[in-house]
N, C-alpha and C positions, 0 to 999 in steps of 0.2 A: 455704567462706570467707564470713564474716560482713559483707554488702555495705548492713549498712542502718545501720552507727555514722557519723562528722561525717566520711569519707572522701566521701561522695558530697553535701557540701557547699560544692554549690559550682550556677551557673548555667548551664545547658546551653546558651544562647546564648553562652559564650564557645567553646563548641564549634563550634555555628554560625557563627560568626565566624573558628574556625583552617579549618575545612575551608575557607570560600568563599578566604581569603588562600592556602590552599594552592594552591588554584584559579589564583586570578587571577595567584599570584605578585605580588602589587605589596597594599600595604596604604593608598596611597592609593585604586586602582580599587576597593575592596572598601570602603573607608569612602564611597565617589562611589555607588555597588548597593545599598547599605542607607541611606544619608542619615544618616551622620552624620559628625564630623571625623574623621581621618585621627589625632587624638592617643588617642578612644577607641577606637580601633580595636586602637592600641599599647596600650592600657592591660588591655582586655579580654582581650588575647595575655599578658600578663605575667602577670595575676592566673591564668589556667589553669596558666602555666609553673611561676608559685608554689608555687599548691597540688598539679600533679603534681609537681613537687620534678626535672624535667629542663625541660632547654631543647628547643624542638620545632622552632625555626628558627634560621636564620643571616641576621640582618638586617642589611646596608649600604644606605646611601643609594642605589647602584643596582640591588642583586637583593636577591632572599630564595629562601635556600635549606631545603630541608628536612635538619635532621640525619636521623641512622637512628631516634633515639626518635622523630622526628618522622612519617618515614616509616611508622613502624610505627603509628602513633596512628592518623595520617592513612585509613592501610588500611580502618582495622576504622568509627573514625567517620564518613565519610563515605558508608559505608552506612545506618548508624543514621540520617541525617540525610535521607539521598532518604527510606527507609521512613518516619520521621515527618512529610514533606513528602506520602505517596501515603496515609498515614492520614489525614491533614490530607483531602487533595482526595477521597477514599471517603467521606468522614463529609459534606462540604460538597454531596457528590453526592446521598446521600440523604436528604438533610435541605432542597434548596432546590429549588427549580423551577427548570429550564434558561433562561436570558434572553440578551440581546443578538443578536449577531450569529454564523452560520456563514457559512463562503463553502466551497462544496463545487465540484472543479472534476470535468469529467466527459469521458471519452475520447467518448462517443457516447450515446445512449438507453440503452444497458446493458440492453437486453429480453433479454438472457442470463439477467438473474435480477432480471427482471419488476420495475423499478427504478419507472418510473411507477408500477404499485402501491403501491410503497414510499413512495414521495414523502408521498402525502393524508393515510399511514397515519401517519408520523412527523411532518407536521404537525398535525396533529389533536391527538398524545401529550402535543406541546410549544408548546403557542399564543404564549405569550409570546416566541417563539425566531425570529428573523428570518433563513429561509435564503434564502440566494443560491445558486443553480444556473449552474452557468458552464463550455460544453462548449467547452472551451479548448483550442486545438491547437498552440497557441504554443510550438515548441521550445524555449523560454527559460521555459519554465513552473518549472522547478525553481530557476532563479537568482532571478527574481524573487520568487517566494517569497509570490506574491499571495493566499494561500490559508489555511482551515483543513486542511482535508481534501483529495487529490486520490484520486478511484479511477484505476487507471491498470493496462492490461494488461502480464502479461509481466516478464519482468525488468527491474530499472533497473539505472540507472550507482549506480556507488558512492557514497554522499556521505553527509552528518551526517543526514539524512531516518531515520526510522522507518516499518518496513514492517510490516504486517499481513495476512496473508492473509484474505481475503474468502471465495473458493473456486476450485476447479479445473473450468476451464469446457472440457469434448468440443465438439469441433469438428470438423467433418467440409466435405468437398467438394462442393459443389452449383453446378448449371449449367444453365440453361434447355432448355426442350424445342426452341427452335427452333435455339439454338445444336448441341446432340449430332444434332441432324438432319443439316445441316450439315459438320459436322465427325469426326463417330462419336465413337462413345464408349470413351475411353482401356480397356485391360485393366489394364493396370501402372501404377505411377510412371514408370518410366521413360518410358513414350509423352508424359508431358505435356511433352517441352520441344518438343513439336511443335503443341502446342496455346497458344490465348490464356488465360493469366491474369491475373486481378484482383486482388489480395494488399494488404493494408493493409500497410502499414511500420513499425506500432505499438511493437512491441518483437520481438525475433530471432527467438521463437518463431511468429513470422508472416511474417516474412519471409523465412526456409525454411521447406516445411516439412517434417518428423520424420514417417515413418511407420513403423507397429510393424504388423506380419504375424507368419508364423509363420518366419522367418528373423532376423537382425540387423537394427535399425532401418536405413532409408533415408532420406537426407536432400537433397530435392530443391529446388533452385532455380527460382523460378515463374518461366517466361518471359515475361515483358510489358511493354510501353511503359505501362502505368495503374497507375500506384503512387498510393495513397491514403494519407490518414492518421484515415476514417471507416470504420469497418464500415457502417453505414447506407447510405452511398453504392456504397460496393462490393456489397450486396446490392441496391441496386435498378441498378446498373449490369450486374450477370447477369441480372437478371429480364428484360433488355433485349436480352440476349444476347450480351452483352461479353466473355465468355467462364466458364471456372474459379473458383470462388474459394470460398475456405476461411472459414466461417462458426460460431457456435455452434450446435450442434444443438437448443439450447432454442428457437432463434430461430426457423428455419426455415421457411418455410411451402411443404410439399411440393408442395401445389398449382401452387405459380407454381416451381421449382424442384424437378430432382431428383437424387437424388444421384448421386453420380463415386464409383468405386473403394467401394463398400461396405463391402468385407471387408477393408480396410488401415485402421488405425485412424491418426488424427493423436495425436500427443501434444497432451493437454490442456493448456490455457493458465493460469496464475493470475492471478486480479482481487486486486491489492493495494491497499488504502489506506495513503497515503505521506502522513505527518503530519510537523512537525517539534519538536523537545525529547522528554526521556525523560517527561515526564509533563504530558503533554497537558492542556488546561482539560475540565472536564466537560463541555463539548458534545461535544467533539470523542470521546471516550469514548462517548458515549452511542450517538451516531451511526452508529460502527463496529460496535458491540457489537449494536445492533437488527438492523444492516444484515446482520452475520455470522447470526445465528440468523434472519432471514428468506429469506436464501440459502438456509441450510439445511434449511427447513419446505419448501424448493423441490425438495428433493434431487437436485442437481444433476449430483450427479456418476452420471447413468444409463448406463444402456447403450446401445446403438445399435436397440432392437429396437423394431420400429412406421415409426421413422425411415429405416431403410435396406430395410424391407421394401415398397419401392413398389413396385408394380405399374407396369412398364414396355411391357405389351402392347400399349396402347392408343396407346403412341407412336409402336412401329413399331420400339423401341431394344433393341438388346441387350446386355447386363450387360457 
């Protein structure tokens, strides 16, 4: 079909203009979103309905409805219109320097995947870019909405937020040497609801936890009065000898901790970044996308081996 004769004459923002009214339903809030009257907005609808030769809404003074042509327009253009909106913001991406302000919110130090590293490396990239680091534990963090960026463990609640996976962070069990003196040192899962744990409450995947052997996963209930909502603090609250507690294997420092149940693996955790709108401004892109490929030069998702091969002799413990 020949699509280059005076059929395609016509102004593609009148198209920009049916999608967002389709949107909004109302052809004042749509003329109120782009700054202009409420009669061009009517007028700009009329001239598309012209020249496509059908009617694409049903407009009364209290709704507006989509006909079926309308519906059908609506379908196909409103894609055309985000992808010319994510050309738009691609092209603005590599062609400007990143400015203003980020506000990045942070469950903990994220030494899972060596985030301080991170930090000098992407200020350095982007000088002009004003971040804010904000290790926010305010359970109303998602309504308030104070944020560009949040990294945040585990799975979330449902809502209009955009997720991104970061990476999948092994976590294992660690427990001080004076505590498993003390107390012995579990065999199984199942022995820990006899023991002290220290468990952050971050997201579900921490608050059981999942372990995979060579049987059907196990999912146990930590037993303990110290419910956190830092890993930081829960790892120096074991080094103290506060009891069990489930940590990133990146983290680790086997010296001062060692590990619990070896050979039962936890289900890995994911680090997601939770932005909001489908197309985020270019910090907020840049940001995730460094953050993702420096995760990954970290290779994260290792095995257990180095880590769970401690040498327990010297403590007196047995596996």
């Amino acid at each position: 079909m020949d699509r280059t004769g005076p059929s395609l004459d016509f102004d593609f923002n009148d198209i920009a203009v049916f999608v967002l009214v389709a949107k909004q339903r109302s052809i004042s809030c749509t003329a109120e979103l782009i700054g202009v009257s409420a009669s061009t907005v009517s007028r700009r609808l009329s001239s598309l309905e012209e020249h496509l030769g059908v009617q694409l809404m049903s407009r009364s003074t209290r709704r507006i409805l989509l006909t079926e042509a309308g519906k059908l327009y609506y379908e196909h253009c409103h894609k055309l219109i985000e992808q010319a909106h994510d050309a738009q913001d691609l092209l603005l991406e590599h062609t400007a320097q990143l400015r203003g302000t980020l506000k990045v919110l942070l469950p903990d130090t994220l030494d899972a995947i060596q985030l301080p590293a991170f930090i000098p490396q992407f200020a350095r990239a982007w000088p002009d870019l004003q971040i804010h680091y904000d290790c926010h534990q305010d359970l109303q963090w998602e309504q308030h909405r104070d944020f560009d960026v949040a990294l945040r463990w585990g799975t979330q609640s449902n809502s209009d937020l955009i997720l991104r996976n970061i990476a999948q962070i092994e976590f294992g069990l660690y427990a001080s040497e004076q505590y498993l003196k003390t107390r012995g040192m579990p065999k199984h899962p199942g022995e820990l609801a006899r023991h002290d744990c220290v468990y952050a409450d971050l997201c579900k995947e921490l608050a059981s936890w999942t372990f995979h052997h060579s049987e059907q996963p196990l999912v146990v209930k930590p037993q303990s009065h110290l419910v956190l909502n830092d890993l930081d603090l829960a790892y120096r609250l074991a080094c103290e000898g506060a009891g069990i507690v489930a940590l990133p294997l990146t983290t680790t420092n086997s010296e001062s901790l060692i590990p619990v149940l070896p050979t039962w693996r936890l289900a890995p955790v994911t680090l997601h970044a939770v932005y909001s709108g489908r197309t985020p401004p270019a910090r907020v892109r840049v940001f995730i996308d460094e953050l993702i490929q420096h995760a990954s030069a970290l290779k994260l998702n290792i095995t257990r081996l180095g880590l769970c091969s401690v040498d327990l002799t010297h403590t007196g413990l047995q596996r």
